[in-house]
N, CA and C atoms as a LAMMPS dump frame, in Angstrom:
ITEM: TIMESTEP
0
ITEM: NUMBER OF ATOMS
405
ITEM: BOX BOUNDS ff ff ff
-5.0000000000000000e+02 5.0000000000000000e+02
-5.0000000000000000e+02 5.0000000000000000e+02
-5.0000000000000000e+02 5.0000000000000000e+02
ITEM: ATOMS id mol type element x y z
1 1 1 N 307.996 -89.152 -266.345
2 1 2 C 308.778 -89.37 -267.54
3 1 3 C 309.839 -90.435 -267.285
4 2 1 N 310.276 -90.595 -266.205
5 2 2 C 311.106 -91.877 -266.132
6 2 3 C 311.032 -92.704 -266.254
7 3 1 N 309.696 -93.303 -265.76
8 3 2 C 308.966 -94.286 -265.715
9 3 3 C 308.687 -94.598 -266.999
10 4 1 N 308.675 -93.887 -267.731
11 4 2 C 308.27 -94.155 -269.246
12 4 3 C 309.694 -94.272 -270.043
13 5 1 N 310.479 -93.661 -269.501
14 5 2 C 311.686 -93.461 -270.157
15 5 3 C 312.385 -95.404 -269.584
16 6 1 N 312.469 -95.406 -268.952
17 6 2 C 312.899 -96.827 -268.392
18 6 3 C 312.097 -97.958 -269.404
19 7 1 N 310.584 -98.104 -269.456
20 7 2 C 309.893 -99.189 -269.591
21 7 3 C 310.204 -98.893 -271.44
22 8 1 N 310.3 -97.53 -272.29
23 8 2 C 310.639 -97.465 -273.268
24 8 3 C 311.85 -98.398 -273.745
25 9 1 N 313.428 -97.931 -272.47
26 9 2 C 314.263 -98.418 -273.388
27 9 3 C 314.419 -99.767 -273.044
28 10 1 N 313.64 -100.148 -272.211
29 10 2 C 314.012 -102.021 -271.874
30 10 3 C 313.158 -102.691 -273.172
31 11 1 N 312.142 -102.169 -273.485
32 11 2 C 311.554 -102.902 -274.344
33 11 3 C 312.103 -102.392 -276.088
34 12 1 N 312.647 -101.111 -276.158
35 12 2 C 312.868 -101.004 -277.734
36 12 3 C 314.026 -101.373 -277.752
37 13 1 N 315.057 -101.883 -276.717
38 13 2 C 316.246 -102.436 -277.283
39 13 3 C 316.25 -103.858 -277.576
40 14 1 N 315.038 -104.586 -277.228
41 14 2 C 315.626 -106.211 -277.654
42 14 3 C 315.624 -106.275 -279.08
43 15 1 N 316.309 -106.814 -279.623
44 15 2 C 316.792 -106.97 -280.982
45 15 3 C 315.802 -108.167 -281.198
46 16 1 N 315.02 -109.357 -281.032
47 16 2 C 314.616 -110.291 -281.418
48 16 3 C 312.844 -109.815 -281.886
49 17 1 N 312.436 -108.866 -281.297
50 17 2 C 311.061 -108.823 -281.35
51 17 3 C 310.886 -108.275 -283.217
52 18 1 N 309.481 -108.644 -283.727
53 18 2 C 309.459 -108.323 -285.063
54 18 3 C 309.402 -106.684 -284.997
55 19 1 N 308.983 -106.862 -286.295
56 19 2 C 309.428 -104.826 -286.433
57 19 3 C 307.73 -104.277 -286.321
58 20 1 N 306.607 -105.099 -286.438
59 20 2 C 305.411 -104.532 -286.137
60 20 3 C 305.55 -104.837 -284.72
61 21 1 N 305.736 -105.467 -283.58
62 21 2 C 305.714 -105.621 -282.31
63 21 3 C 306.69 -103.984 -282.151
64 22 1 N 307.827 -103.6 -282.519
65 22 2 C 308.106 -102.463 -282.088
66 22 3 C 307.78 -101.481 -282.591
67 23 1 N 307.211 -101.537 -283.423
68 23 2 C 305.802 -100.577 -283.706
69 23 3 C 304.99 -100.038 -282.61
70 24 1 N 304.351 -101.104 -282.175
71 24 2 C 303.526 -101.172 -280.946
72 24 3 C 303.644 -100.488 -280.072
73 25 1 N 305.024 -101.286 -279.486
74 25 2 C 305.449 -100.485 -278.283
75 25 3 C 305.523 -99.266 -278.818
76 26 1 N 306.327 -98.516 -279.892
77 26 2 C 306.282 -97.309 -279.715
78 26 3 C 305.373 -96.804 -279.732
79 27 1 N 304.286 -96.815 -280.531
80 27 2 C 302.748 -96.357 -280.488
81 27 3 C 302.155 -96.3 -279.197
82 28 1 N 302.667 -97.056 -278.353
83 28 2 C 301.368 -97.122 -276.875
84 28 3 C 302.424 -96.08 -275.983
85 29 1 N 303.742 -95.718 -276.213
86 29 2 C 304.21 -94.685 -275.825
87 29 3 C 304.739 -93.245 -276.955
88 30 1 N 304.044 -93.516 -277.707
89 30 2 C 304.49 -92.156 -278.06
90 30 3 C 303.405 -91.267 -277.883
91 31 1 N 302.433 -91.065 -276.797
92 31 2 C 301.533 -90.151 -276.881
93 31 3 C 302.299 -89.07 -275.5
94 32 1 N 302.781 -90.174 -274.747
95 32 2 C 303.312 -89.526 -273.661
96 32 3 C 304.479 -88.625 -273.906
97 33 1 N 305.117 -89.468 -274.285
98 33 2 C 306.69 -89.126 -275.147
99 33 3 C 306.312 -87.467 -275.87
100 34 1 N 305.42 -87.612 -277.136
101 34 2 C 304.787 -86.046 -277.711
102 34 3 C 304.803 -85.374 -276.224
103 35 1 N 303.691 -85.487 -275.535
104 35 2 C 303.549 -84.52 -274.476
105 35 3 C 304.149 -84.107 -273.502
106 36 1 N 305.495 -84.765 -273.85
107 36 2 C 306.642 -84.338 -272.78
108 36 3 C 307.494 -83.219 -273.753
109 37 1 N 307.249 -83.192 -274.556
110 37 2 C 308.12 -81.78 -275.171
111 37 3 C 307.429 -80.688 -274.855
112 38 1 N 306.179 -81.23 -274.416
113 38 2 C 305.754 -79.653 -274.104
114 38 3 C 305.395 -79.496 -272.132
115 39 1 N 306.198 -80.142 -271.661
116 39 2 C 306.236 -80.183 -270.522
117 39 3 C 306.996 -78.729 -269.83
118 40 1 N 306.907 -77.915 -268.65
119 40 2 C 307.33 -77.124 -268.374
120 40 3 C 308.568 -77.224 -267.922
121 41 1 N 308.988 -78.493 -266.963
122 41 2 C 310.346 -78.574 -266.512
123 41 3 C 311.156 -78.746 -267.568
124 42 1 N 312.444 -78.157 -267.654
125 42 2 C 313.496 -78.395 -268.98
126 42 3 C 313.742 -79.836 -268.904
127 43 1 N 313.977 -80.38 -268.155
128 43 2 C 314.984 -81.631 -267.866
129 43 3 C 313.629 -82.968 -268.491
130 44 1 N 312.617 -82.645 -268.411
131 44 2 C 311.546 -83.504 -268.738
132 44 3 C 311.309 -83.444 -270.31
133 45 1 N 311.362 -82.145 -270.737
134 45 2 C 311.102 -81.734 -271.906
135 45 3 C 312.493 -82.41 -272.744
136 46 1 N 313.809 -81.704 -272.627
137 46 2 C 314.818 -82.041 -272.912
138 46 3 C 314.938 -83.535 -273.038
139 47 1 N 314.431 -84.228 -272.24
140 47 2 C 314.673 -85.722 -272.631
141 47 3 C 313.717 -85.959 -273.267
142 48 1 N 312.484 -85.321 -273.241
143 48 2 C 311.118 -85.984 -274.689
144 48 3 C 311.817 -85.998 -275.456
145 49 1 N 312.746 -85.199 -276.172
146 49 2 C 313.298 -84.385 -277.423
147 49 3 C 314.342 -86.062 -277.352
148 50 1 N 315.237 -85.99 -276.411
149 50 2 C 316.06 -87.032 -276.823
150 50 3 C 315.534 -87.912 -276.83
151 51 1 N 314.874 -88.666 -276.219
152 51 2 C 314.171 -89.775 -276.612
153 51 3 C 313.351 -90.556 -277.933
154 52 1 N 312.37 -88.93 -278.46
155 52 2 C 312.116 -88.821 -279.495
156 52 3 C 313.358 -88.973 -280.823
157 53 1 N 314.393 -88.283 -280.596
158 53 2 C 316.008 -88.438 -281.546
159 53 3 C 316.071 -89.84 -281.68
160 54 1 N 316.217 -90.863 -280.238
161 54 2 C 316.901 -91.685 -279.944
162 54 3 C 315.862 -93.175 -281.145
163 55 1 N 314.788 -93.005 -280.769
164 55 2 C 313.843 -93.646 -281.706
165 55 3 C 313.882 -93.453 -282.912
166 56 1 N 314.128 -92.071 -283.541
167 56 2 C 314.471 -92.06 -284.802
168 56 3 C 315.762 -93.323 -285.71
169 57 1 N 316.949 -92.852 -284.656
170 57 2 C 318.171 -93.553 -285.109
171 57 3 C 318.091 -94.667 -284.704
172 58 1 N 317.242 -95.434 -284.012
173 58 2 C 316.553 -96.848 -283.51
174 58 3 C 315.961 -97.228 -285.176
175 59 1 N 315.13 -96.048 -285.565
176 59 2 C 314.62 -97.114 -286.787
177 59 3 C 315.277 -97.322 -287.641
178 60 1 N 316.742 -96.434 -287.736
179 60 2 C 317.094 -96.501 -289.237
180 60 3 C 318.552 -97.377 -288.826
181 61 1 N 318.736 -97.591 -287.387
182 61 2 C 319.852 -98.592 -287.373
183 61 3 C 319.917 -100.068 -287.847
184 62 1 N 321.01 -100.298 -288.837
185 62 2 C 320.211 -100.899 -289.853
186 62 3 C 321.413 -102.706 -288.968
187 63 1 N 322.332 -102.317 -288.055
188 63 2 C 322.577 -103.836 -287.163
189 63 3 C 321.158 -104.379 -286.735
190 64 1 N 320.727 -103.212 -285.91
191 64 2 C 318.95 -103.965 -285.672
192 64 3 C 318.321 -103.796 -286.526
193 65 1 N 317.901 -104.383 -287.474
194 65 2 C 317.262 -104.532 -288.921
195 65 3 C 316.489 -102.93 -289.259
196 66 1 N 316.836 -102.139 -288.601
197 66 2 C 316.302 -100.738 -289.453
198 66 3 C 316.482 -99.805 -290.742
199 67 1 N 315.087 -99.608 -291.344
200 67 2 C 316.044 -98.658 -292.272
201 67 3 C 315.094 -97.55 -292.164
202 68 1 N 315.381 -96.412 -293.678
203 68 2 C 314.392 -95.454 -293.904
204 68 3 C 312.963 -95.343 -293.748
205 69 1 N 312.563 -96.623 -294.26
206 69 2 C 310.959 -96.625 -294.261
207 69 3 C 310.762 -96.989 -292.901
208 70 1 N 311.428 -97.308 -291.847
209 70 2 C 310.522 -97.596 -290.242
210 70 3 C 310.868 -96.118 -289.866
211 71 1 N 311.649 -95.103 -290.524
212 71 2 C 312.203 -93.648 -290.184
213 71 3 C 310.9 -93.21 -290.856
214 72 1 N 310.452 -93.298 -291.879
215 72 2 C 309.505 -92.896 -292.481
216 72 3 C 307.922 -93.145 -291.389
217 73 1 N 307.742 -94.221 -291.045
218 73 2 C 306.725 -94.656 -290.55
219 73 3 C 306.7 -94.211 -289.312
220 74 1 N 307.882 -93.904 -288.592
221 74 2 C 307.956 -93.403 -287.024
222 74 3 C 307.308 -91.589 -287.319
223 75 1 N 308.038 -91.132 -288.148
224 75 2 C 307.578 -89.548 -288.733
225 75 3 C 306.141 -89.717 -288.672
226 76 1 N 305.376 -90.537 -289.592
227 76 2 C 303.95 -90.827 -289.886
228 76 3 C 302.918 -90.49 -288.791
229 77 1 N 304.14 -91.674 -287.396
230 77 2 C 302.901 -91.952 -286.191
231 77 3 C 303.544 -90.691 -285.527
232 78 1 N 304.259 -89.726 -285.343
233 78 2 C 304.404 -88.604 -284.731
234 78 3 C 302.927 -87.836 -285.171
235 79 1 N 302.743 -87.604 -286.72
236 79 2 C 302.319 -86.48 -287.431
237 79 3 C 300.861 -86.741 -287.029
238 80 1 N 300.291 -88.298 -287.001
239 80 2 C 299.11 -88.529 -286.687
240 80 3 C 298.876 -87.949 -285.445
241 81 1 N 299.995 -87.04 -284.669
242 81 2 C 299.24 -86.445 -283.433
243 81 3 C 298.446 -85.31 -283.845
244 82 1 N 298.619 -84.453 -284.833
245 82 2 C 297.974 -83.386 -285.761
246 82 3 C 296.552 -83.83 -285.508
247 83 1 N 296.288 -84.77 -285.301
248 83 2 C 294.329 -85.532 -285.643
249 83 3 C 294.148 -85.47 -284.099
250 84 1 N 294.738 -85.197 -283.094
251 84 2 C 294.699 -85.118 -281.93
252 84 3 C 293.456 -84.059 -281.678
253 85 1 N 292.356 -84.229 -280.647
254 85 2 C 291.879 -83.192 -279.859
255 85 3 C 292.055 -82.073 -278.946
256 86 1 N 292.602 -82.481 -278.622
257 86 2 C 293.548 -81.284 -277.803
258 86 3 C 294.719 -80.488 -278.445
259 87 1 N 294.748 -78.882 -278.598
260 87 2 C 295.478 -78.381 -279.009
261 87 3 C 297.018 -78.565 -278.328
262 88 1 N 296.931 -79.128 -277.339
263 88 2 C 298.255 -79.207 -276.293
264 88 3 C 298.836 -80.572 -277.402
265 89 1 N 298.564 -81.771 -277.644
266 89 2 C 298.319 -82.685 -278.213
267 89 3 C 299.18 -82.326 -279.377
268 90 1 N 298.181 -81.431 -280.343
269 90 2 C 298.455 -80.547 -281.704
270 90 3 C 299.802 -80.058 -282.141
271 91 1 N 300.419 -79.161 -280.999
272 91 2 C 301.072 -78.329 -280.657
273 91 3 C 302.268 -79.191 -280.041
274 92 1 N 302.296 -80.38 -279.566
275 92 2 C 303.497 -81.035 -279.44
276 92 3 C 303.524 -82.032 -280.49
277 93 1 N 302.765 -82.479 -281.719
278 93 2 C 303.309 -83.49 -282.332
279 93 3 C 303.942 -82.278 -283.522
280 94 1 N 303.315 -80.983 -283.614
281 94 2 C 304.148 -80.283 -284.731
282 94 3 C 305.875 -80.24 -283.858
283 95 1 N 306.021 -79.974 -282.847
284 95 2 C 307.602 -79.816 -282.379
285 95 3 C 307.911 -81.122 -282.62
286 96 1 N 307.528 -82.281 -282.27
287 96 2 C 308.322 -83.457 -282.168
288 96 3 C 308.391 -83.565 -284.371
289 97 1 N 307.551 -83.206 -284.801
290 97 2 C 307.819 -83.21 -286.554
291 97 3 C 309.014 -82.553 -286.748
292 98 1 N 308.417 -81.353 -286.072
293 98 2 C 310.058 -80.342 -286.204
294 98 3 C 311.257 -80.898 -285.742
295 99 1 N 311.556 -81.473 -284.738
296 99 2 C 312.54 -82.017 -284.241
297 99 3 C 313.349 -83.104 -285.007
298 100 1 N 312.631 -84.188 -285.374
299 100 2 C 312.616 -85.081 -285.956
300 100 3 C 313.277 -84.379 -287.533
301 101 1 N 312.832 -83.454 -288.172
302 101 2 C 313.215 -83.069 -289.627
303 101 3 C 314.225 -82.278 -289.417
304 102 1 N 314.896 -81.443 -288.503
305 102 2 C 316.029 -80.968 -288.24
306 102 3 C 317.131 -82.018 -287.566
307 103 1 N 316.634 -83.192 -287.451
308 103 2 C 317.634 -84.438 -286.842
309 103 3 C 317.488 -85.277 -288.487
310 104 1 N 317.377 -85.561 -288.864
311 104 2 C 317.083 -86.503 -290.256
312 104 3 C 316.753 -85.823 -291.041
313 105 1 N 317.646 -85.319 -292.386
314 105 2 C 316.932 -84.694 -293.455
315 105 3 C 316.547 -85.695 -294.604
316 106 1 N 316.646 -86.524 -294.093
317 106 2 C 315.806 -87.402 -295.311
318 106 3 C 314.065 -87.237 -294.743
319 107 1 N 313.472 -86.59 -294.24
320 107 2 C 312.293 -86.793 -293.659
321 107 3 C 311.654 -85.465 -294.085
322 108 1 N 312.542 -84.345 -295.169
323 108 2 C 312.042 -83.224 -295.787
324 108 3 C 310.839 -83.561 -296.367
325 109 1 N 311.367 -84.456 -297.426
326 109 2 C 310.237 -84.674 -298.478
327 109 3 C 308.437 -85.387 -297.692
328 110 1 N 308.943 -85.917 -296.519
329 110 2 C 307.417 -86.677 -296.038
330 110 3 C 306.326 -85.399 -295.309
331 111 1 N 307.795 -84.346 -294.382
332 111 2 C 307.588 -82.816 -293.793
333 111 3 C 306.84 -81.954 -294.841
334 112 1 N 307.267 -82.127 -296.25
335 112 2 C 306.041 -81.295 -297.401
336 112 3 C 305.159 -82.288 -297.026
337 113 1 N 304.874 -83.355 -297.285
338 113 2 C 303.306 -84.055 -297.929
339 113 3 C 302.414 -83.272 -296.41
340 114 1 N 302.941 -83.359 -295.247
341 114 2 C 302.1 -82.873 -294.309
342 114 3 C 301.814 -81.065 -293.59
343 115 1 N 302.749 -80.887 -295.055
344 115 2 C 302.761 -79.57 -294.504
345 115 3 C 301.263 -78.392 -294.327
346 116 1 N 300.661 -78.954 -295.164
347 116 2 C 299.435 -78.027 -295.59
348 116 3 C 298.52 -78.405 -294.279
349 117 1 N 298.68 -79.666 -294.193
350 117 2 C 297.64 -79.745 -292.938
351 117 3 C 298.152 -78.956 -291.795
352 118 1 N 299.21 -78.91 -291.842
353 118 2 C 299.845 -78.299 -290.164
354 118 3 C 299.427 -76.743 -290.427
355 119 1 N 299.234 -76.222 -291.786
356 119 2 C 299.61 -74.531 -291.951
357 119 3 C 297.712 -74.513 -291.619
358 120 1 N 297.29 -75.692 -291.921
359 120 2 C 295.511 -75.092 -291.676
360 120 3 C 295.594 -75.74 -290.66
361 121 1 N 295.884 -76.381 -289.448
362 121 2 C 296.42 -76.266 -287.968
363 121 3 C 296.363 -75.017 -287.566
364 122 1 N 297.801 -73.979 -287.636
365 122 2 C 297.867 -73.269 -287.55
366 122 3 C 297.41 -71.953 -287.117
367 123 1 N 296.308 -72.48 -288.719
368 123 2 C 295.667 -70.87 -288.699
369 123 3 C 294.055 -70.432 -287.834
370 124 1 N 294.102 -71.692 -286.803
371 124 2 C 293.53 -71.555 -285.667
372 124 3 C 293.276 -70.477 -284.367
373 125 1 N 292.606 -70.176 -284.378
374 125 2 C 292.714 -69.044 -283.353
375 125 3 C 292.621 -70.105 -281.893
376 126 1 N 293.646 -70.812 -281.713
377 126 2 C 293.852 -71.137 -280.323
378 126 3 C 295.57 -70.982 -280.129
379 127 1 N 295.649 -70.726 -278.707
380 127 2 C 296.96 -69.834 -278.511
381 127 3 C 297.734 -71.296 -278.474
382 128 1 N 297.133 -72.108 -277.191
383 128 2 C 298.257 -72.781 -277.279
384 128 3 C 299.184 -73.524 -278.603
385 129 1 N 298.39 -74.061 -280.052
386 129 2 C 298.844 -74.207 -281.304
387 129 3 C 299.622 -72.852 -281.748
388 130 1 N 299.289 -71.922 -281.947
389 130 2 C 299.772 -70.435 -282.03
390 130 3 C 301.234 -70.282 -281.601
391 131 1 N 301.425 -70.956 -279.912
392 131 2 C 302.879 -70.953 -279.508
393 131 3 C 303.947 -71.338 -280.438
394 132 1 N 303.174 -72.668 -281.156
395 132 2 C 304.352 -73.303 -281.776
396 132 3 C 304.937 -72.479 -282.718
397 133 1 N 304.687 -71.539 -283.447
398 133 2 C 304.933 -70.757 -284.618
399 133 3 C 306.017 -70.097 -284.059
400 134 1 N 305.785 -69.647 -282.888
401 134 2 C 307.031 -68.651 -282.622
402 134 3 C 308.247 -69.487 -282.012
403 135 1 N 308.068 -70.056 -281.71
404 135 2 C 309.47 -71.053 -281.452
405 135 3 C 309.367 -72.099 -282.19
């Protein structure tokens, strides 16, 4: 996670790159990023979570040209982990959704449009998706 955590923030802080180039980057790391919230060590997990925060308020900081809709679109490429194969996969892009909508409540209304898919997620008989319900 450091390693990722390092090469993340050298590249999402330059201010000059366009806003689909930091797209990118976040996309080619946010698979790792998801699967660190569900990592066992706290200190690994705990920073998915911040990291994940930290990208949020990255898109909507609006000195570096951010607003709602790259907040909107970062939510989007979280939720597309739901289409994931792996229930481990599954089961960390619903926490990083969760996370994300208890840090930004402007991200309620996008949290309904995807809600139905997550509740037939859910109602899976595999444990590890199952976890997420109770915490």
């Amino acid at each position: 996670m450091h390693k990722l955590e390092t090469r993340c923030n050298k590249r999402f802080v330059l201010q000059d790159e366009s806003e689909h180039m930091k797209r990118e980057i976040v996309a080619s790391f946010l698979t790792e990023i998801l699967l660190g919230l569900k990592e066992s060590n706290k200190k690994t997990r705990n920073r998915a979570y911040e990291i994940v925060v930290e990208i949020g308020h990255a898109c909507v900081d609006e000195d570096k040209g951010g607003n709602k809709e790259n907040l909107y679109n970062f939510f989007n490429m979280v939720a597309g982990g739901l289409a994931g194969e792996s229930p481990h996969m599954i089961s960390a892009a619903v926490k990083g959704m969760a996370r994300l909508t208890y840090e930004f409540n402007d991200l309620l209304s996008n949290a309904f449009d995807v809600l139905p898919s997550t509740f037939l997620l859910l109602q899976r008989k595999n444990r590890e998706i199952n976890k997420v319900r109770i915490f």
